[in-house]
TORVOLUM-314549 format. One record per atom (N, C-alpha, C): x, y, z. Coordinates in steps of 0.2 Angstrom, whole numbers, padded with zeros to 4 digits, always signed. Example, Ala and Ser with C-alpha at 12.3 -4.5 7.8 and 13.67 -1.06 7.14 Angstrom:
<sites>
+0066-0028+0039;+0062-0022+0039;+0066-0016+0039;+0064-0011+0035;+0068-0005+0036;+0064+0000+0039;
</sites>
This chain:
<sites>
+0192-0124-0237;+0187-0128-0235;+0184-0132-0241;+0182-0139-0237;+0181-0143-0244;+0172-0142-0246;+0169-0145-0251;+0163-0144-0253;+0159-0147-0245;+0162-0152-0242;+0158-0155-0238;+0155-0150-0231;+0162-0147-0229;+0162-0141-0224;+0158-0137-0226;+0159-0134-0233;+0153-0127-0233;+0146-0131-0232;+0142-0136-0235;+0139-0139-0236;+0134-0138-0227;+0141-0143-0224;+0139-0141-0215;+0136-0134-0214;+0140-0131-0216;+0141-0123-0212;+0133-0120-0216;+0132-0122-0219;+0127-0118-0222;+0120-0121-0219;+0119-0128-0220;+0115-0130-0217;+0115-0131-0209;+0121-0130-0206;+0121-0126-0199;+0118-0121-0196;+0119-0116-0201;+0118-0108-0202;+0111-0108-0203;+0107-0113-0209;+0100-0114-0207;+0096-0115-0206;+0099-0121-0202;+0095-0123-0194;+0096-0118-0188;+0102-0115-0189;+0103-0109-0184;+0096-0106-0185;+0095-0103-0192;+0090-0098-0192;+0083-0100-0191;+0081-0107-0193;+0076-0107-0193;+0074-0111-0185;+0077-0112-0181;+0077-0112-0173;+0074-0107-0172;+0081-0102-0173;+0078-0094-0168;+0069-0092-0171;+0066-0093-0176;+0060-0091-0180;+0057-0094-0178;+0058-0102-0177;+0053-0106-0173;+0052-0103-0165;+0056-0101-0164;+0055-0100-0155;+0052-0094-0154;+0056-0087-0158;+0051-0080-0160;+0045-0081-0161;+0045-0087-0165;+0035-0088-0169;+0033-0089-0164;+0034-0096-0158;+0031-0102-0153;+0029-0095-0146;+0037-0089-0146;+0037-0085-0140;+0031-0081-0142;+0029-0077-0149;+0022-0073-0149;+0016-0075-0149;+0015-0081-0150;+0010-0086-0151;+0008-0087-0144;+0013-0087-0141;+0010-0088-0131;+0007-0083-0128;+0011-0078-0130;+0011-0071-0128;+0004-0068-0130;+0003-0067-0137;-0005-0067-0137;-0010-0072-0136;-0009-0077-0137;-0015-0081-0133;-0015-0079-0127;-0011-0078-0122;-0013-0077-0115;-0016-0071-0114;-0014-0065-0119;-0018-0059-0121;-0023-0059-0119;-0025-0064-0125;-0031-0065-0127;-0036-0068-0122;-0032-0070-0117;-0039-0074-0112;-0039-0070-0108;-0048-0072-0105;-0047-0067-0101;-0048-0071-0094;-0048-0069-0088;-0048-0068-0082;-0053-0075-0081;-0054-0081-0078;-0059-0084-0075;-0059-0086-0068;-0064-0081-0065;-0062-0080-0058;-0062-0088-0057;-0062-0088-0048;-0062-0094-0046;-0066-0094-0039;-0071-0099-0041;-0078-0097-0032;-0075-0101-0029;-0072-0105-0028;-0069-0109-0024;-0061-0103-0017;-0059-0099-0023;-0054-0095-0021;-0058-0088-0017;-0064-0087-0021;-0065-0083-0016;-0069-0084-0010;-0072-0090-0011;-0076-0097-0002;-0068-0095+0001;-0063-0096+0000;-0058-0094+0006;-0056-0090+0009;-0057-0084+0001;-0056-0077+0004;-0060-0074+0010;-0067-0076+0008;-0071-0073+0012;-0071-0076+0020;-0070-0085+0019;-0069-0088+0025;-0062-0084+0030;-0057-0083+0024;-0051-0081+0029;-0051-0073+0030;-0054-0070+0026;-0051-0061+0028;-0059-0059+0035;-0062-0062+0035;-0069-0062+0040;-0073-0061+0041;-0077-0060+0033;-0082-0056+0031;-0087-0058+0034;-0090-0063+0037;-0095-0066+0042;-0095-0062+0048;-0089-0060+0050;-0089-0058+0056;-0093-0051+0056;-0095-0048+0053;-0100-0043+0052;-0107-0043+0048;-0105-0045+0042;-0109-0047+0037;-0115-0052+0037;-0114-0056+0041;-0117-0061+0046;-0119-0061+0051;-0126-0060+0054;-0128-0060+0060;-0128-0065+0067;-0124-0061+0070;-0124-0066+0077;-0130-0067+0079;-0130-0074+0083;-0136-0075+0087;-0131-0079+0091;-0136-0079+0099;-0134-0085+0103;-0132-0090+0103;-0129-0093+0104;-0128-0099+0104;-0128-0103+0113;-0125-0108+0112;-0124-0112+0120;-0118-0110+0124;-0114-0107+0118;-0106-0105+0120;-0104-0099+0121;-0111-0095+0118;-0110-0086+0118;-0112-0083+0111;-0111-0079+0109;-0115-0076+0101;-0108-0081+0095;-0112-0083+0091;-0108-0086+0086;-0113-0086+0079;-0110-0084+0074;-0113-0082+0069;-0119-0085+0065;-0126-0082+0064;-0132-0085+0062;-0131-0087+0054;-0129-0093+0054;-0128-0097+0044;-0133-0098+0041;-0140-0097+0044;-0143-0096+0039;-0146-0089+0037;-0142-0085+0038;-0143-0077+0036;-0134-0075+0035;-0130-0082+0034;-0125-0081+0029;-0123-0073+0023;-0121-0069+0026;-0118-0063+0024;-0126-0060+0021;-0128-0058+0025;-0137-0058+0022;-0135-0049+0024;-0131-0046+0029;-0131-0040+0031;-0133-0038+0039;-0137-0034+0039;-0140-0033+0046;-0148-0034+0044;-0150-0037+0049;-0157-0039+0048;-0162-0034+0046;-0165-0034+0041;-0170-0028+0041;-0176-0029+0046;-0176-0034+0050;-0182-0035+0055;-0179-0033+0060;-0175-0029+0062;-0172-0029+0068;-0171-0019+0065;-0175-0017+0072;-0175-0010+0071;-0171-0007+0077;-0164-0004+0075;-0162-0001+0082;-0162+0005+0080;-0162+0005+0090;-0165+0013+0095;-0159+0017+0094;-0159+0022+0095;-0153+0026+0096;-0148+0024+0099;-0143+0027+0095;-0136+0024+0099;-0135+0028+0107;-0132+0025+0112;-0130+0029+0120;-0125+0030+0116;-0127+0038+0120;-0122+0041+0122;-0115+0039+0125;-0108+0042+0122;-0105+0036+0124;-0102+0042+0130;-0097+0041+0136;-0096+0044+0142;-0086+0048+0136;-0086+0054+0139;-0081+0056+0139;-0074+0051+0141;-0069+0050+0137;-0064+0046+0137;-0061+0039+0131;-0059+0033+0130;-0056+0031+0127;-0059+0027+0121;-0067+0025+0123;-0073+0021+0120;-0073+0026+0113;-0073+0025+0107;-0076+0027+0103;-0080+0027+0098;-0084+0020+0098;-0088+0017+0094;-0093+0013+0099;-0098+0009+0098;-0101+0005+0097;-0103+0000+0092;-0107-0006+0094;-0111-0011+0092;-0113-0016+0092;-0119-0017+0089;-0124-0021+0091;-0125-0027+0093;-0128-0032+0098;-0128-0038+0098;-0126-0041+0093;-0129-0040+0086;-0129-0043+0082;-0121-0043+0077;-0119-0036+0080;-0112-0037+0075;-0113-0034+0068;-0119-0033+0067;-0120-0030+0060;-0123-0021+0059;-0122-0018+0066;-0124-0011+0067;-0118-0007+0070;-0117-0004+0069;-0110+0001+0073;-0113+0008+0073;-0110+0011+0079;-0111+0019+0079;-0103+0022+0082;-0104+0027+0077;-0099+0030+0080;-0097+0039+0078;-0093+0040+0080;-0091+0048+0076;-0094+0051+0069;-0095+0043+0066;-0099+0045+0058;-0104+0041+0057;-0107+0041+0064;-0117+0041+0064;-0117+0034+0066;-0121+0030+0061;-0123+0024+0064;-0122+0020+0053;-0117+0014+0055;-0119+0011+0047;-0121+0004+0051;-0122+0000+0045;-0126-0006+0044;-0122-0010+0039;-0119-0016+0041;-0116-0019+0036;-0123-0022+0029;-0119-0023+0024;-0124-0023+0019;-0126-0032+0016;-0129-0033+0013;-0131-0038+0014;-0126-0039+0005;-0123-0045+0005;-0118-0047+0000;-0122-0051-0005;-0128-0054-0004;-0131-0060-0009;-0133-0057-0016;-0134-0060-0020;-0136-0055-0027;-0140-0055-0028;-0146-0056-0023;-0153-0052-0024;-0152-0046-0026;-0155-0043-0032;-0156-0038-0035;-0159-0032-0033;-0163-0033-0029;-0165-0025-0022;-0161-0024-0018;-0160-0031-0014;-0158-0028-0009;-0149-0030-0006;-0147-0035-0012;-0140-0035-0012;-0136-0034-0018;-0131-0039-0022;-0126-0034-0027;-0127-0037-0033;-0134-0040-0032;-0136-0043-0039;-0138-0037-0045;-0138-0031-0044;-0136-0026-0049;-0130-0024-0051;-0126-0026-0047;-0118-0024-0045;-0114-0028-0052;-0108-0023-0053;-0106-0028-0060;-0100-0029-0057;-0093-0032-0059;-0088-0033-0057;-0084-0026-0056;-0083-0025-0059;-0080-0018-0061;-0084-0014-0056;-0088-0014-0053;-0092-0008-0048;-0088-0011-0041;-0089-0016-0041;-0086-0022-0033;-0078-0020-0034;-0074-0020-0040;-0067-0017-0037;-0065-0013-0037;-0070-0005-0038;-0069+0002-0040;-0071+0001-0032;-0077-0001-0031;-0077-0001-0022;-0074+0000-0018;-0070-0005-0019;-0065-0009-0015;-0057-0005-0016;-0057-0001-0020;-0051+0002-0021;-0051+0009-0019;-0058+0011-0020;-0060+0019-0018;-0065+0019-0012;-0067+0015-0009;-0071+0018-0002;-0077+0020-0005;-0080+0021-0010;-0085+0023-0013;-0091+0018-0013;-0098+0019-0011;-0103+0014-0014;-0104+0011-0022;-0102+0007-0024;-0102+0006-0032;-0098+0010-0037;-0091+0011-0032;-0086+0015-0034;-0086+0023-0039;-0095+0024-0035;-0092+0032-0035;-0099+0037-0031;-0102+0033-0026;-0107+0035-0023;-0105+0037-0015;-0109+0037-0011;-0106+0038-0002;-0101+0034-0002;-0097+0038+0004;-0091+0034+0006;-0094+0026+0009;-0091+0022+0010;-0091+0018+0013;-0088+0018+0021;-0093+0016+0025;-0092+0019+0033;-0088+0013+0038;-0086+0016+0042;-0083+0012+0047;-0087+0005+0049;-0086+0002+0051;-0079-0003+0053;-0076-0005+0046;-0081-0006+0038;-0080-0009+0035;-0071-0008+0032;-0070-0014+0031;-0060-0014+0030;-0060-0014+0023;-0064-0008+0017;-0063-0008+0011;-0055-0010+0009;-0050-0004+0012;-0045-0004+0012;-0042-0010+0011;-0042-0015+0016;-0040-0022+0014;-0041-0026+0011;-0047-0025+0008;-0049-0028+0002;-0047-0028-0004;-0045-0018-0005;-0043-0015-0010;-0037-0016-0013;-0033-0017-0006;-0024-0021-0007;-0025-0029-0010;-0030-0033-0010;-0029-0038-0014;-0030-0038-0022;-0026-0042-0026;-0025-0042-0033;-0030-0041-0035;-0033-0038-0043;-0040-0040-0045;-0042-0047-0046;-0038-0052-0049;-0039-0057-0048;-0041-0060-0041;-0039-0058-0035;-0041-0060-0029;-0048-0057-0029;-0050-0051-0030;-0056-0045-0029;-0061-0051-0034;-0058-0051-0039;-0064-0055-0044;-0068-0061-0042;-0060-0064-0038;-0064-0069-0035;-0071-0071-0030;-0069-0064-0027;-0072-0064-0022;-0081-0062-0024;-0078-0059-0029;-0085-0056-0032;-0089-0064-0034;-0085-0066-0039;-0089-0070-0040;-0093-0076-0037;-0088-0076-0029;-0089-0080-0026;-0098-0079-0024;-0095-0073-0020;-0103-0066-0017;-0108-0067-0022;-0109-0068-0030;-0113-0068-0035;-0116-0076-0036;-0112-0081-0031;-0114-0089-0033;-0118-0090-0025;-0119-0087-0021;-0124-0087-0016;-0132-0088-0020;-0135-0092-0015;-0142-0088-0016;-0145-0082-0013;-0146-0079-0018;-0150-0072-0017;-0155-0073-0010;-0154-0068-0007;-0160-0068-0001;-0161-0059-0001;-0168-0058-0002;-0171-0052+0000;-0169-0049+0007;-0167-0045+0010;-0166-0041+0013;-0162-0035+0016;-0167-0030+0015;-0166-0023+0014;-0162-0019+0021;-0157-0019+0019;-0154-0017+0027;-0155-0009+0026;-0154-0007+0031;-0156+0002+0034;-0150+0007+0030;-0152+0012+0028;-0147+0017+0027;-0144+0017+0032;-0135+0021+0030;-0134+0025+0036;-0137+0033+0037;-0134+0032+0046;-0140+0036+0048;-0132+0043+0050;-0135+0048+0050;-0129+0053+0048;-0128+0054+0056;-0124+0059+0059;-0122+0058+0067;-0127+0062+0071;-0130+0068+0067;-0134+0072+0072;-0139+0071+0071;-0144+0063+0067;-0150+0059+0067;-0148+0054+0073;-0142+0052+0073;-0139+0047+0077;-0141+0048+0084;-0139+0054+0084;-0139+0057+0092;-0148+0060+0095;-0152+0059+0090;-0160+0061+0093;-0163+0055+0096;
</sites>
């Protein structure tokens, strides 16, 4: 091999090396940056989520309309009305009914008493304005109020919430936290043998 050849091969050999170390260095360097960031939810993504998985349909009070009951927007996931006192649930007849509720869409009763959908806004009394991220998708994964308190009751669909990514959940949260806050206090659940008096 002449002088010129080794000259090639070495400075070939090189650039071989210093490629690979450029691309190892460029490969870490992404790797932790991405690390390093963290998560910024998106309220836009969770306005969809809430639009498409149905959370009005409960969380939201129905009122009349011209057409039939259709959801009252401006008590916009507000919960079940604290001005609205219901009576005991009827008695349901022996056979396939298992549940109940309300006009309003925001009371149920059934085999496990009577719940009240909760009110989503970040009012700090009386919805999740003390709620931190991490409480919202320990909820939502476990059934738990603020992921380690009462179960969470029927009808609510924790569960399918809970199959969504955290990035999906955070969204959501976040979205629930860019409302404005509205005061009210929706009712405890009421246990089945209170239910029944």
């Amino acid at each position: 091999m002449n002088t010129n050849g080794r000259i090639q091969t070495i400075l070939g050999g090189s650039f071989l090396t210093l490629a690979a170390a450029l691309t190892a260095a460029a490969t870490s360097v992404t790797a932790a940056s991405t690390q390093g960031q963290a998560y910024k939810p998106s309220v836009e993504h969770g306005a969809y989520l809430v639009k498409t998985m149905g959370c009005n349909d409960c969380h939201t009070p129905l009122k009349m309309g011209p057409k039939g009951p259709e959801p009252d927007m401006t008590r916009a996931l507000t919960g079940h009305p604290a001005d609205l006192k219901m009576p005991a649930p009827p008695a349901l007849p022996p056979g396939p009914w298992q549940w109940l509720g309300a006009a309003t869409n925001t009371a149920f009763a059934g085999p496990w008493g009577v719940s009240f959908t909760a009110n989503l806004t970040p009012d700090k009394e009386t919805g999740l304005g003390d709620w931190t991220e991490d409480m919202f998708i320990k909820t939502m994964r476990t059934g738990l109020h603020q992921g380690k308190g009462r179960q969470i009751l029927p009808p609510m669909p924790y569960f399918v919430v809970g199959a969504l990514t955290d990035p999906d959940i955070k969204d959501l949260f976040a979205y629930l936290q860019s409302l404005a806050p509205v005061h009210n206090r929706v009712p405890e659940p009421v246990e089945p043998t209170e239910a029944k008096q």
